[in-house]
C-alpha positions as CSV (number, residue, x, y, z in Angstrom):
1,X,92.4,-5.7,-23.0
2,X,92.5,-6.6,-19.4
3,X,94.5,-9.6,-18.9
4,X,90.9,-11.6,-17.0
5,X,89.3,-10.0,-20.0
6,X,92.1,-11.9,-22.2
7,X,91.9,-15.1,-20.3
8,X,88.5,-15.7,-20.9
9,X,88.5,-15.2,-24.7
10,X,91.8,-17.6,-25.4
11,X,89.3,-19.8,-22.2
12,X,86.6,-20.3,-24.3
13,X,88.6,-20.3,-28.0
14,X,90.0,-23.2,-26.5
15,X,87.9,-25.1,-25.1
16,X,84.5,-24.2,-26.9
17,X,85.9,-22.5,-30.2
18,X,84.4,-19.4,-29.1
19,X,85.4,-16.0,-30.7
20,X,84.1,-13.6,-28.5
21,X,83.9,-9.8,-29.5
22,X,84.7,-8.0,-26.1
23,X,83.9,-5.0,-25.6
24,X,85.6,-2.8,-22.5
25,X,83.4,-0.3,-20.9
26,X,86.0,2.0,-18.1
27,X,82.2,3.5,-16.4
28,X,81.9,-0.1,-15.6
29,X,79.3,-2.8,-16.2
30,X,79.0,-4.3,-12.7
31,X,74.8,-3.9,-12.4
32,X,72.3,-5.0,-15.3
33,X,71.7,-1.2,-15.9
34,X,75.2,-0.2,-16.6
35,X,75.8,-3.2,-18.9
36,X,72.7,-2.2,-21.0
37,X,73.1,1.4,-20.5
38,X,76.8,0.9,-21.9
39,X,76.3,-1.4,-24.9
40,X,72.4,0.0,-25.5
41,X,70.3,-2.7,-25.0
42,X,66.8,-3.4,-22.3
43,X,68.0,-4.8,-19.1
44,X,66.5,-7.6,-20.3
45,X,69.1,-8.5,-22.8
46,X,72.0,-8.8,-19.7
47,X,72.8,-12.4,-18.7
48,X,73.0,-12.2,-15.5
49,X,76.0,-15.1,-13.7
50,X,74.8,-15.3,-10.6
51,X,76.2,-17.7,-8.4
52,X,74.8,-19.6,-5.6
53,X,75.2,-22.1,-3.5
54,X,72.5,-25.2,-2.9
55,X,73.6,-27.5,0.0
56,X,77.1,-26.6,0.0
57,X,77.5,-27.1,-3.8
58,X,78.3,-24.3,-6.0
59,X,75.3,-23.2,-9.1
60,X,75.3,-21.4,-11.3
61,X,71.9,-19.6,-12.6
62,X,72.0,-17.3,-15.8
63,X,69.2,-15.2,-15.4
64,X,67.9,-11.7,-17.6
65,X,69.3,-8.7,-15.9
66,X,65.3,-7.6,-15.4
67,X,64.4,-10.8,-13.5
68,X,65.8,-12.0,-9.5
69,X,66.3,-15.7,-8.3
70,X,64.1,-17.3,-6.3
71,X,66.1,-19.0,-4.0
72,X,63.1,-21.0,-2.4
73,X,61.6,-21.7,-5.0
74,X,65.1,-23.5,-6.9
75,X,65.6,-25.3,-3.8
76,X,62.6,-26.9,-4.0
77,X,63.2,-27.1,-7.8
78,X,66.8,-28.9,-6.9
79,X,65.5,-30.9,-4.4
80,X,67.8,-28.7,-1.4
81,X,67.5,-28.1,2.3
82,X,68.7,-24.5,1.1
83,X,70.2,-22.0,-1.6
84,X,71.5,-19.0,-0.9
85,X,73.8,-16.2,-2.9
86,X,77.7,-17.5,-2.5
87,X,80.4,-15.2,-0.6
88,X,83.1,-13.3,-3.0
89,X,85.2,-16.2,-2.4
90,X,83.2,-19.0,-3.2
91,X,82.3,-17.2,-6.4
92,X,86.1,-16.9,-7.4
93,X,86.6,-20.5,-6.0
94,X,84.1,-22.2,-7.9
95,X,83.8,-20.3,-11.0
96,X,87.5,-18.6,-11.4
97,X,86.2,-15.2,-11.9
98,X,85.2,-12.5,-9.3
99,X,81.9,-11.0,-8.7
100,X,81.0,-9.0,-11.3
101,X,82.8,-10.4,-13.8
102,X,81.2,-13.8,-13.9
103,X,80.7,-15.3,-17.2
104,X,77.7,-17.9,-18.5
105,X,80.6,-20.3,-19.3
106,X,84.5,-20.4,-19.1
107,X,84.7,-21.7,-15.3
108,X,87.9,-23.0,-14.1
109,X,85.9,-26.1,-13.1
110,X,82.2,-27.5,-14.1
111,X,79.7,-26.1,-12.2
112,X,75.6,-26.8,-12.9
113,X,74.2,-24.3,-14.6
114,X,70.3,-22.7,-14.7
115,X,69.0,-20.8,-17.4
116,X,65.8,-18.4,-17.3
117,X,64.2,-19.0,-20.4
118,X,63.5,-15.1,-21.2
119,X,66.9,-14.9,-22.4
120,X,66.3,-16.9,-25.1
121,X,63.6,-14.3,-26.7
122,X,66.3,-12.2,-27.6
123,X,67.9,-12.5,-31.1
124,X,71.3,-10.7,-28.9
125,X,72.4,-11.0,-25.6
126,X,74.9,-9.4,-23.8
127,X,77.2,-11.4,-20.6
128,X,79.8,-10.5,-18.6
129,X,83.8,-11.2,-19.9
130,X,85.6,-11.7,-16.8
131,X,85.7,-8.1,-15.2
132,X,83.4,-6.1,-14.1
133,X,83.9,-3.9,-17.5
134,X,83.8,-6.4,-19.9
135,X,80.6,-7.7,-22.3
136,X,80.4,-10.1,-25.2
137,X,77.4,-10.4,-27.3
138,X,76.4,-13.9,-27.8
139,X,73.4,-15.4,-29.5
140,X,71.2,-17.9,-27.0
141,X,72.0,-20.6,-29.1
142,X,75.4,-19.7,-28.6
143,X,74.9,-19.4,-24.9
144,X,72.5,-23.0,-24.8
145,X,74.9,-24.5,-26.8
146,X,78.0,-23.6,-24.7
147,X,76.8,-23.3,-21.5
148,X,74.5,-26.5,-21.9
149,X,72.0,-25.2,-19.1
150,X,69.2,-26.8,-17.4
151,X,66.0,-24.1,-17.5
152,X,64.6,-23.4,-14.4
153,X,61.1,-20.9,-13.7
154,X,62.8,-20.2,-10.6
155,X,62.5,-16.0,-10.3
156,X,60.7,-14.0,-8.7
């Protein structure tokens, strides 16, 4: 297993008592499509760590792999002047991981987190496991209950 891969499951054993099944895909499962392609599941079913940035302060927003932030529309929902998508670093800066490999929980610090609410009429989801070729399957209790997410409408 890769050693980010490794991290994150002793990560969230840890602190969460988490067992993750990881699964490694060497294709890759950077973009929604690969991750369902490679595990067989809709698009739908990919949790999506997207990480953004609202008036200087890191978010984090776990959307379905099928649906795109609204950036507008969650500033107005967090009351900001702006949001917009954070550069590589200040994804690996606020989160610990790199793009790609962001998972919904795990961060090296706490960062507010935003759920999209169509994950949650899945019985299985799948997230990413700290590299860009590396899922989980989680339930979306497991995922509410870790993650402890505010929901947001905010997609387009």
């Amino acid at each position: 297993m890769h050693d980010s891969a490794a991290r994150f499951a002793r990560r969230v054993g840890d602190e969460y008592g988490f067992d993750p099944e990881i699964e490694e895909f060497p294709e890759g499962t950077r973009t929604a499509a690969d991750a369902a392609d490679a595990v067989g599941c809709s698009v739908a079913q990919i949790v999506k760590s997207i990480v953004l940035v609202a008036d200087g302060e890191a978010v984090v927003v776990l959307t379905a792999g099928d649906n795109r932030v609204d950036t507008d529309a969650l500033a107005t929902e967090l009351g900001a002047d702006s949001v917009r998508t954070a550069n590589p670093d200040e994804v690996k800066e606020a989160t610990g991981w790199s793009i790609g490999g962001v998972p919904p929980f795990g961060h090296d610090s706490p960062v507010p987190t935003y759920l999209d609410e169509s994950l949650l009429d899945h019985d299985r989801i799948w997230a990413a496991a700290g590299t860009p070729d590396a899922v989980f399957a989680l339930a979306p209790a497991e995922l509410q209950a870790i993650a402890d997410p505010t929901t947001t409408d905010a997609f387009e």
